[in-house]
C-alpha positions, 0 to 999 in steps of 0.5 A: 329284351327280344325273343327270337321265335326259330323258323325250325318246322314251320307251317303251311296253313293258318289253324286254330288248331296249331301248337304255339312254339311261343308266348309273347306279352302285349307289347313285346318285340319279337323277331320271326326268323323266315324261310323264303316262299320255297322254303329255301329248297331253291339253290340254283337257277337248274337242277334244284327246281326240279326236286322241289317239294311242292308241299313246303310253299309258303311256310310260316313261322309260329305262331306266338300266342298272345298273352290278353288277345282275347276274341273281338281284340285286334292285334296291332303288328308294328313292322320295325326291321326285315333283315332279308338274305343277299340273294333273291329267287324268282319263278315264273312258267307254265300255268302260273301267274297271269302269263301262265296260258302262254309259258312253254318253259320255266323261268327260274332266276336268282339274282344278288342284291347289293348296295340296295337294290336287286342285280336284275340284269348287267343294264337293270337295278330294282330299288328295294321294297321290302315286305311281308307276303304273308302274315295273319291269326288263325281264323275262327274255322276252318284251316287256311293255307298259307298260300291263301290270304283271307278275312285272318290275313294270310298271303296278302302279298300287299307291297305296304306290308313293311318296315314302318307299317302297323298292321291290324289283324283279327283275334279269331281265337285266344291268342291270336296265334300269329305267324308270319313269311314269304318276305320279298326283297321287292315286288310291284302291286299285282305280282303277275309273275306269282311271286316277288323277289323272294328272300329268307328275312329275320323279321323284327315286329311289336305286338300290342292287343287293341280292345274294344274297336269294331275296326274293320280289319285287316288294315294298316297305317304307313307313311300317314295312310290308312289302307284297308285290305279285303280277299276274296275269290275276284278281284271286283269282289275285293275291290268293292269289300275293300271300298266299303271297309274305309268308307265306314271308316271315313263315317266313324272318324269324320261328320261325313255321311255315307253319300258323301264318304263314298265322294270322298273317297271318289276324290281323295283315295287310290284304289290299288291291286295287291296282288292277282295270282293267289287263289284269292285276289287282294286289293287296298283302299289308301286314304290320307289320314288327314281326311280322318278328322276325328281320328287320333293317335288315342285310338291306338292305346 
């Protein structure tokens, strides 16, 4: 049986305060009905910018608390379907995204998608990607916008985040309090613009709490890749957490020290931009899990 958890009133931080509109079991399937990053106040490439509430950013839906997620746990969310909307808004101007200095105007578009990709102009299709911008728990203290990515998860905006993923996120409090939106039909690592292809989306996911492992989260498994995940106020600053995250990973799961861990990584891994116009800058570490020697499908149960 699958529970649907309703987008109905949403939120816009990530809270250890915030009511749970649901209860999930360890290994339930749950399907998150998602507003788009605007909250679907976009309708039109005109007039409808100029009314938008800039309070209703980045929505959430949830959270679900987790039946057995206790502190220390993880929570292993296993990314199954995104079921996203026919249509996909884009926003780009002044003082905002990496262009942002040099806009004079708005940029607003909205643009089908059809057969599997994104109508961007009459000569360009973009394949699609689909993904999830934000996703995480609520963390130990103090709230955290939606917009924010952090040690919870939060707005990574990471373009692995989709259907075939398990994600791993910290239980910071009993529950874990999951919530989850923001999906993008597509977008490229750094998401210069300040958003991806932005879309409303029925999100399908399985949830199961991990106990005992001091994993570094968050982190996730796709395509036989480990990607660790580190925010932090500089891209250097996320780059350099991120690294350190896998190499200690690489010297629980191989016999490699961490000189050499640090080599292998050096020569096998691929350090990569998530995203840079977040109040926070997010970037992953991938590496093969073949590398990780040790490491088993055991030590997900």
């Amino acid at each position: 049986m699958v529970q649907i958890i309703k987008k109905g009133a949403p939120i816009y931080a990530m809270d250890k305060a915030n009511r749970a509109i649901a209860t999930a079991k360890d290994g339930d399937r749950l399907i998150f009905e998602a507003y788009d990053c605007f909250e679907d106040q976009i309708t039109d490439e005109h007039g409808a910018f100029e009314k938008l509430d800039w309070n209703r950013i980045n929505p959430a839906t949830g959270p679900v608390y987790v039946e057995g997620a206790e502190i220390g746990d993880i929570l292993a969310v296993t990314i199954e379907k995104l079921d996203i909307g026919d249509t996909a808004t884009l926003f780009t101007g002044p003082d905002s995204g990496v262009m942002g200095d040099e806009l004079t105007e708005n940029t607003i578009r909205r643009l089908p998608i059809e057969n599997g990709a994104i109508k961007f102009s009459e000569k360009i299709d973009i394949p699609l990607n689909t993904m999830i911008g934000v996703i995480g728990t609520a963390p130990a203290g103090d709230a955290v916008s939606c917009g924010t990515p952090d040690a919870h998860g939060g707005n990574m905006d990471c373009k692995e985040i989709g259907e075939g993923t398990t994600l791993f996120l910290p239980v910071n409090v009993a529950g874990a309090l999951l919530a989850m939106g923001d999906c993008h039909a597509a977008m490229g690592d750094g998401e210069v613009s300040v958003c991806g292809a932005e879309v409303p989306c029925d999100i399908t996911v399985t949830v199961n709490v991990i106990k005992n492992k001091d994993w570094p989260t968050p982190f996730l498994i796709r395509d036989g890749k480990l990607a660790t995940i580190a925010s932090a106020k500089t891209l250097d600053e996320a780059s350099v957490m991120a690294t350190k995250q896998m190499v200690h990973f690489v010297e629980r799961y191989t016999d490699l020290s961490k000189g050499n861990a640090t080599h292998l990584l050096s020569l096998a891994a691929d350090l990569r931009v998530c995203q840079v116009v977040d109040p926070n800058k997010t970037a992953r570490m991938e590496l093969p899990l073949t590398y990780l020697t040790k490491w088993s499908t055991e030590e997900l149960n």
